[in-house]
C-alpha positions as semicolon CSV with decimal commas, in nm:
position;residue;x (nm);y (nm);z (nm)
1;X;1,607;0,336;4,566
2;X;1,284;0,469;4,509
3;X;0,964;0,241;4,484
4;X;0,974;0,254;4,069
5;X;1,280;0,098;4,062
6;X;1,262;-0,122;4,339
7;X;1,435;-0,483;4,218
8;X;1,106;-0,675;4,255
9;X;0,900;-0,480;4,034
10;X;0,771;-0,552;3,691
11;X;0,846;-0,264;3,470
12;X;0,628;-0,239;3,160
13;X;0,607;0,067;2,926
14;X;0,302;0,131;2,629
15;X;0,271;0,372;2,357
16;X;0,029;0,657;2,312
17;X;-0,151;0,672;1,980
18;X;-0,289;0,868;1,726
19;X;-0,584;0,801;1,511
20;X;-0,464;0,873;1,149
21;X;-0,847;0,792;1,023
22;X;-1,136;0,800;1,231
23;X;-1,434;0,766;1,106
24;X;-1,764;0,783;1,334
25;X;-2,118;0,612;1,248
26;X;-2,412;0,593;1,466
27;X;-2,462;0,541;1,818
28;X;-2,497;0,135;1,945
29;X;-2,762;0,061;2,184
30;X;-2,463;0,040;2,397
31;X;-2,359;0,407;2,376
32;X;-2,054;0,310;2,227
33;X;-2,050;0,452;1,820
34;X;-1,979;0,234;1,530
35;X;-1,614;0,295;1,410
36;X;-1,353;0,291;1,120
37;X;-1,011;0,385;1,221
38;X;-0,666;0,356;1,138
39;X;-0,405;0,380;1,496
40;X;-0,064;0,463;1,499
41;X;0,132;0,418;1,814
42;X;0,384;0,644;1,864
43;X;0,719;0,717;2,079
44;X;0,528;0,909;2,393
45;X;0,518;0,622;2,676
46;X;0,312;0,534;2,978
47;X;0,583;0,332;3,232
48;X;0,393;0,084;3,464
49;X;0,593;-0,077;3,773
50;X;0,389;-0,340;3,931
51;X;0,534;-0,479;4,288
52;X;0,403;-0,776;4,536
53;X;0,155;-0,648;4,751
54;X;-0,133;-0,789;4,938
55;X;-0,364;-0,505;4,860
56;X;-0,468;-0,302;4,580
57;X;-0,294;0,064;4,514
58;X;-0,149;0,304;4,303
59;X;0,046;0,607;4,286
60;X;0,078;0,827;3,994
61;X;0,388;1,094;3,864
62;X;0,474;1,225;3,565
63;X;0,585;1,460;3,282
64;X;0,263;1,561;3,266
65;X;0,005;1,728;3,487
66;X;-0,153;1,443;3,678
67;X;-0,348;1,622;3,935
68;X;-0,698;1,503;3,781
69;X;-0,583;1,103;3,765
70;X;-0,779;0,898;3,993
71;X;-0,575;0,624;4,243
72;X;-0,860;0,403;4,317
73;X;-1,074;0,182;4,110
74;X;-1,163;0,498;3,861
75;X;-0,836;0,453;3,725
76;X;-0,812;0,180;3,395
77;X;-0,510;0,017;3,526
78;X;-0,618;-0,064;3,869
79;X;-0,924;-0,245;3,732
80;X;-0,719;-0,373;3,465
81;X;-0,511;-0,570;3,754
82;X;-0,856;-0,664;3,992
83;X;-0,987;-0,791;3,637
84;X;-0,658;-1,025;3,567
85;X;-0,675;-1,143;3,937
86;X;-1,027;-1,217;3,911
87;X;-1,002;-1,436;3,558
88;X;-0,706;-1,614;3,689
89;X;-0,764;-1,667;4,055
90;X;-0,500;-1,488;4,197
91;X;-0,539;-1,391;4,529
92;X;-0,244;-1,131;4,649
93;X;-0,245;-0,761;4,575
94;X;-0,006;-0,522;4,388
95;X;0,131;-0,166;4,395
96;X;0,109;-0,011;4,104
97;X;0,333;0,320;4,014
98;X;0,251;0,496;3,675
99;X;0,508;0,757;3,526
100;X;0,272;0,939;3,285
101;X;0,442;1,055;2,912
102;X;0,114;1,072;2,756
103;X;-0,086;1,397;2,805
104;X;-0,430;1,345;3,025
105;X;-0,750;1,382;2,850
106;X;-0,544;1,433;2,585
107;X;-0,687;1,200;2,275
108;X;-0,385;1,011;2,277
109;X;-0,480;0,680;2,488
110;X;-0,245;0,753;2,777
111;X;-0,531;0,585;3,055
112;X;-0,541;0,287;2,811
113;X;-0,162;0,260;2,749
114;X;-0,215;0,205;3,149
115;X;-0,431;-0,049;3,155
116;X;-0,271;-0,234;2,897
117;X;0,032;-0,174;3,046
118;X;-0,058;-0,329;3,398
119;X;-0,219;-0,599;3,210
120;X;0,090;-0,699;3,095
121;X;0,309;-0,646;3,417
122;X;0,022;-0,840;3,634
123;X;0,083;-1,141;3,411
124;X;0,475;-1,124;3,458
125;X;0,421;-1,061;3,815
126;X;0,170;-1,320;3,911
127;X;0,332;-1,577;3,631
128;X;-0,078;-1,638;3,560
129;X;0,119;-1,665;3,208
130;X;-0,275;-1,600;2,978
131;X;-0,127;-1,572;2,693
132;X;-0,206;-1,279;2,416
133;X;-0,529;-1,397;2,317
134;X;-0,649;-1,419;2,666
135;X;-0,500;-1,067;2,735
136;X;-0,661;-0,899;2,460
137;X;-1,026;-1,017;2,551
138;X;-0,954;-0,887;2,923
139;X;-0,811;-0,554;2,719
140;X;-1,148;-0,516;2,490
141;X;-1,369;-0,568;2,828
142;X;-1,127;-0,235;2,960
143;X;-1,232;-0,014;2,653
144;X;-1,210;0,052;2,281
145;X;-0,854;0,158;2,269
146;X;-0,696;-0,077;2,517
147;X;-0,686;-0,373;2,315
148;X;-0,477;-0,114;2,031
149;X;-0,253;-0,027;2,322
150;X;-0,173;-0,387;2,396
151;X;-0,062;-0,459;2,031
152;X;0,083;-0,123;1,936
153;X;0,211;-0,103;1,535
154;X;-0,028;0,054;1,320
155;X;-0,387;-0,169;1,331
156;X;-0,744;-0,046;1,116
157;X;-1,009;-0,076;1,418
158;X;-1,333;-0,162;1,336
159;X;-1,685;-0,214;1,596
160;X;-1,598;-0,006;1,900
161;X;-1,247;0,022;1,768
162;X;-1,126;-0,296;1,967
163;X;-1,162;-0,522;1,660
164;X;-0,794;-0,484;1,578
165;X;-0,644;-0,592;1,234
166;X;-0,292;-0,494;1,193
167;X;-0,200;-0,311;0,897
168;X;0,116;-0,296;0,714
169;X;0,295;0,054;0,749
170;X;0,676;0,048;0,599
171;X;0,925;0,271;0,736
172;X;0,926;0,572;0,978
173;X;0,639;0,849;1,001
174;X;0,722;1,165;1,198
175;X;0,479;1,380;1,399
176;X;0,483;1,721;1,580
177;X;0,221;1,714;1,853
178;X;0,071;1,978;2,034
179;X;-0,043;1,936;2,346
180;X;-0,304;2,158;2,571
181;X;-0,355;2,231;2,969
182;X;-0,734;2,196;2,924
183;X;-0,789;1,817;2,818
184;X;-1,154;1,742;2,654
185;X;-1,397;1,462;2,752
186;X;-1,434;1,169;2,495
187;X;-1,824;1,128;2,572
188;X;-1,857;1,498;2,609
189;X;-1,692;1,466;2,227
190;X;-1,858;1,222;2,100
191;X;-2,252;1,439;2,205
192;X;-2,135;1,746;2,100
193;X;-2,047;1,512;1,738
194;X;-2,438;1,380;1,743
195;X;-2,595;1,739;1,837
196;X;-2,413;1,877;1,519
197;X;-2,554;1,576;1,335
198;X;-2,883;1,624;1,507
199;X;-2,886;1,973;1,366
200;X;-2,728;1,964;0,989
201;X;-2,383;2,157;1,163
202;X;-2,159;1,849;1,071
203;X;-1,991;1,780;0,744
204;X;-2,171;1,713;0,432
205;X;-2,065;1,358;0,451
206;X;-2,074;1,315;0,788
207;X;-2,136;0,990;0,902
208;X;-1,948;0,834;0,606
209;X;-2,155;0,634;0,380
210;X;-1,955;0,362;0,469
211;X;-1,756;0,275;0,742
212;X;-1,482;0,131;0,571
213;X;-1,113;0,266;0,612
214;X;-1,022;0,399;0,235
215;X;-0,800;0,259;0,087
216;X;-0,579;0,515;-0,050
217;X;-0,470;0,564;0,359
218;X;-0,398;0,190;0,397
219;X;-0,212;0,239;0,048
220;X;0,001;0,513;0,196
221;X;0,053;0,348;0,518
222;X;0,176;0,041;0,313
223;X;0,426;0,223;0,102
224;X;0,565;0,471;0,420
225;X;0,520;0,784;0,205
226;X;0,426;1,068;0,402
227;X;0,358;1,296;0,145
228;X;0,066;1,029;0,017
229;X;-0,064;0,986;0,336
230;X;-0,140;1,381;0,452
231;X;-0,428;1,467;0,216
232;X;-0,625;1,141;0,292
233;X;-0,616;1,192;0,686
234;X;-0,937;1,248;0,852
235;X;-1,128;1,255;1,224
236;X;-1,514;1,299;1,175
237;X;-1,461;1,400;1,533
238;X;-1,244;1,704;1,466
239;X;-1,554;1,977;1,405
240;X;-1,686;1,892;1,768
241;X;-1,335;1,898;1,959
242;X;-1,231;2,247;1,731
243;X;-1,622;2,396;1,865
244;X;-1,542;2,638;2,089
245;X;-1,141;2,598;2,084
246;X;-0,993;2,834;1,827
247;X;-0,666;2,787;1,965
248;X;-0,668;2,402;1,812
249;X;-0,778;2,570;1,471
250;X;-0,469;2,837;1,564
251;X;-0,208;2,532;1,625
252;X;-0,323;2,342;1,299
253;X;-0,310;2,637;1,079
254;X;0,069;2,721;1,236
255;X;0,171;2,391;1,196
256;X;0,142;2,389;0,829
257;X;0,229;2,742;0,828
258;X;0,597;2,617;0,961
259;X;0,619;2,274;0,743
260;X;0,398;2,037;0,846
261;X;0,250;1,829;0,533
262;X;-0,133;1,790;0,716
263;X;-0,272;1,820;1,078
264;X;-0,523;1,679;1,267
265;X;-0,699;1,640;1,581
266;X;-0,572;1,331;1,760
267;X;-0,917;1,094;1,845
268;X;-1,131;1,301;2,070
269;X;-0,854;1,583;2,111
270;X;-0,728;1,826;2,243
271;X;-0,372;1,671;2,063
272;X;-0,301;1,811;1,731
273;X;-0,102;1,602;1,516
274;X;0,076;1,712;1,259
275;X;0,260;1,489;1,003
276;X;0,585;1,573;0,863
277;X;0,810;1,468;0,579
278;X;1,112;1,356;0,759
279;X;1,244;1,438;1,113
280;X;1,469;1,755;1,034
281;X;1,094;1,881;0,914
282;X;0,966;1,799;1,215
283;X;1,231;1,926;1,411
284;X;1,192;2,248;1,271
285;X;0,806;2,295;1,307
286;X;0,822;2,153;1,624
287;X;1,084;2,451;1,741
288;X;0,877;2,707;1,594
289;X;0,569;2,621;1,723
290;X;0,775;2,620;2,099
291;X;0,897;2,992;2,028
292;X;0,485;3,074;1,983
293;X;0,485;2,971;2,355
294;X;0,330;2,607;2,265
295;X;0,421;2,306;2,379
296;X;0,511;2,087;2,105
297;X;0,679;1,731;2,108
298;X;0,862;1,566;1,799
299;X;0,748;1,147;1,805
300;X;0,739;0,913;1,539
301;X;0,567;0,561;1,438
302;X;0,491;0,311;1,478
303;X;0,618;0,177;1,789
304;X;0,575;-0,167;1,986
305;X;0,292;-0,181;2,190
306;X;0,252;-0,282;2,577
307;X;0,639;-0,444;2,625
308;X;0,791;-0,603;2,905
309;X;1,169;-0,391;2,997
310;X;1,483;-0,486;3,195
């Protein structure tokens, strides 16, 4: 039996994301930026096992490359479970094993899935029983997107995106994402974002006036229609993760080339995500963009966030 699916272990799995709005303001004293966004959490998983232990490890595999993933306190899930023990007093250890589904440095959340993820298997293993409140304070002290992670669905995130209130998004939305080998950095992002500013580079109405989700995407959300939804998705982040990548501009443009009703960069990138009408659409497009060589993955939303299994 190998040491994921060891009896004793707590096994919890969490949802990448996508950001269907994201809307960037200035820059906090902090460093963090003012946000507006709307997340989606989608059907690519992070699995966390959590196991008694008297010390503090980790291990990491996956379906994706994980050769840049830090095992020691650089990693969100292993502070994520010295954080728990610390609030609640708990003094044993525990091994942690991650099977990564999310794509690294990929926009997508996959190191906060983690740390929400461990969060939640910590608690079941320890029995410290915080509740979801509790939880989701230790999640916002993790970073922005951990908190989202936690509660999965579709949520508007507001502050540094960790002020979470859930939104109402009927049915099934499918997407076609398309991953890259060469991740980006989110702060690396985020300055390239304010040097455009800085110099006049950025959209006309970039920051947004207001940083206020509109309301024709919470409108399209609410009624599941697809087809409403595509023209009103944005990422004020998109210009600086597309500088200096024309293959991302190549993958959008393809994308609607083969079907796809709208793309966009997922958060900080590199994921494009392209939204489709139904899931023999995105079947298709995501088949055609494989035969360019790509590698594309068919996912829909929303999806349950950070969830006890077995």
């Amino acid at each position: 039996m190998s040491m994921a699916h060891r009896s004793d272990a707590v096994h919890v799995r969490a949802p990448g994301k996508i950001n269907v709005y994201l809307g960037v303001g200035s820059q906090h004293d902090d460093g963090y930026h003012a946000l507006a966004t709307v997340f989606q959490a989608v059907s690519l998983y992070e699995d966390v096992y959590a196991h008694p232990s008297n010390e503090f490890t980790l291990e990491v595999y996956g379906d994706v490359d994980v050769a840049d993933v830090p095992v020691d306190d650089r990693n969100l899930a292993m502070r994520a479970a010295k954080l728990l023990a610390q609030t609640a007093g708990v003094t044993a250890g525990v091994h942690l094993v991650i099977r990564k589904g999310v794509p690294v440095a990929g926009g997508m959340g996959g190191g906060s899935a983690d740390a929400a993820a461990a969060l939640v298997a910590c608690d079941a293993l320890w029995g410290t029983e915080l509740g979801p409140h509790r939880l989701h304070e230790l999640a916002a002290r993790l970073g922005a997107d951990v908190p989202f992670a936690l509660h999965g669905g579709t949520a508007i995130g507001a502050g540094r995106g960790d002020e979470l209130t859930p939104a109402l998004a009927r049915g099934r939305f499918d997407w076609v994402l398309v991953t890259s080998a060469q991740g980006l950095s989110t702060p690396e992002i985020y300055g390239r974002l304010d040097a455009l500013r800085a110099h006049g580079e950025a959209l006309a109405d970039d920051p947004p006036l207001s940083l206020d989700v509109p309301v024709a995407v919470l409108q399209a959300l609410r009624a599941g229609d697809a087809m409403a939804l595509a023209p009103v998705m944005f990422n004020d982040l998109e210009r600086a993760a597309v500088d200096g990548r024309p293959d991302l501009e190549r993958a959008l443009a393809d994308g609607l080339r083969f079907g796809a009703l709208a793309g966009i960069v997922s958060g900080s990138g590199p994921t494009v995500a392209l939204l489709c009408a139904d899931s023999e659409i995105a079947r298709t497009v995501q088949q055609e963009l494989q035969a360019t060589g790509r590698t594309a993955l068919h996912v829909h939303g929303p999806v349950a966030g950070a969830q006890v299994l077995g």
